[in-house]
N, C-alpha and C positions, 0 to 999 in steps of 0.2 A: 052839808058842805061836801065838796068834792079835794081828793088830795092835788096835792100840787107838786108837781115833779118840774125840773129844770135839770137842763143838759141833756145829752144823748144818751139811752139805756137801749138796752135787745128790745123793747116795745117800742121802740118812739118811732119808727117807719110804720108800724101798724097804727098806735095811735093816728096819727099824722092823715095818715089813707081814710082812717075811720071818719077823724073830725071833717076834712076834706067834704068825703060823703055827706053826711050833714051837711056840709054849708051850700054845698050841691044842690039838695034835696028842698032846704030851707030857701034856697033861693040870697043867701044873704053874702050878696058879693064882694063886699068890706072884708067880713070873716075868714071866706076864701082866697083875698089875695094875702092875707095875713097868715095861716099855714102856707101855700105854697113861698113864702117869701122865707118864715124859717124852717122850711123844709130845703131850701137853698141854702140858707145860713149853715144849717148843721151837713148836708152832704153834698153842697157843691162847690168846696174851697179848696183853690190848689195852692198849694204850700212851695216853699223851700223855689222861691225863683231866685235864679241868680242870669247876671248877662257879663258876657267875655266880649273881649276886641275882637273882631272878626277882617277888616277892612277897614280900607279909608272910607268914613261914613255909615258904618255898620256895625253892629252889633248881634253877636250871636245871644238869644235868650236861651233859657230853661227853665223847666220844673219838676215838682213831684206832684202826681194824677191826687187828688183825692182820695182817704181810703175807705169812702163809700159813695157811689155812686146814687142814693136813693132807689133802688129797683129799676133806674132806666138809664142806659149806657150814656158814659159821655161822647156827643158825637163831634164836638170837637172844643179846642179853647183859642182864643185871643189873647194876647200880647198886646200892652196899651204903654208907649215911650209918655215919662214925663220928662220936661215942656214938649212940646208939640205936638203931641196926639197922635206921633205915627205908630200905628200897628201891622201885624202879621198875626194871621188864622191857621192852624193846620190838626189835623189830626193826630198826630203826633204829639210829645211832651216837651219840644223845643221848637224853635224857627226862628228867623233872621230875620229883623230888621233894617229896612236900606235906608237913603233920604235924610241920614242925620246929622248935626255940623259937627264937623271936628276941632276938639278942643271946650265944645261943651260938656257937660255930664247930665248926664241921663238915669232914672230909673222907670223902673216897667212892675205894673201889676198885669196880673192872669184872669181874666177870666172862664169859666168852663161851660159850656151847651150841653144840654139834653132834650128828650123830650117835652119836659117840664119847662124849662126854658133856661136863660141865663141865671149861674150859680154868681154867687158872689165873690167880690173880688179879691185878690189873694195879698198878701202885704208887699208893701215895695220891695223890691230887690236894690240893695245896694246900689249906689251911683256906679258909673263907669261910662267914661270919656272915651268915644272913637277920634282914635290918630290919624295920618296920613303917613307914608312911607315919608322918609326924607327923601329932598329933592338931591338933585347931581350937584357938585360942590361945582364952585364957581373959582375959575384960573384966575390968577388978580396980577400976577407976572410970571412973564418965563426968561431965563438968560441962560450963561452958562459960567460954572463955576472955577475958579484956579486948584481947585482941590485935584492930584494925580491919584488916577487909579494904582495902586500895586500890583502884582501878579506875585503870589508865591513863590519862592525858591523851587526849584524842581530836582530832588535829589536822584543821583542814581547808584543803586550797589548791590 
């Protein structure tokens, strides 16, 4: 029998590389997409997304990187709006979303790239509705009033 470890330890990137090898070697392509997939799961999920009002129809996203990249840099992540599927790419750990309605609510998962490929994806971030500025208020009458202005007393001494 072999032991059985579960969760991330200081070996599990080498593990990971080693079995990798193996399934390489063995030819057994099932195997292979099954380590790189939780070689994704354990090191390519961005955490702690949140999205702010940014614009009428827009939302500013963010996150926090990963804090392990697997041995190969993330070269960048994705930003995915729920409903509608609008996203934003950048290499950076934040970016804006355009194209969204206002008065809807929205939340957004993360995903992250590498060479490996796409990491998985990050938990929703909190709803949050893009507004529109309010519009210019509307005259509905003008007249003029009986009311007399005063002028102050003017002392002098």
């Amino acid at each position: 029998t072999y032991p059985n470890r579960t969760g991330v330890h200081p070996n599990t990137a080498f593990g990971l590389v080693f079995a990798l090898d193996w399934a390489r070697t063995a030819k057994d392509a099932k195997f292979e997409a099954q380590i790189v997939q939780r070689a994704k799961d354990y090191y390519l999920k961005t955490t702690a997304v949140t999205a702010v009002r940014s614009g009428s129809g827009e939302l500013g996203i963010s996150w926090t990187a990963p804090s392990s990249n697997g041995g190969s840099a993330v070269t960048s992540y994705t930003a995915t709006a729920t409903p509608g599927g609008q996203s934003c790419t950048d290499t950076d750990t934040s970016c804006r979303i355009t194209g969204l309605t206002n008065g809807t609510a929205y939340s957004f998962k993360v995903s992250d790239t590498n060479a490996v490929g796409e990491g998985a994806l990050s938990s929703a971030s909190s709803p949050v509705t893009p507004a529109a500025a309010p519009g210019a208020p509307t005259i509905t009458s003008a007249g003029f009033s009986r009311s007399r202005l005063r002028q102050p007393r003017r002392t002098y001494g």
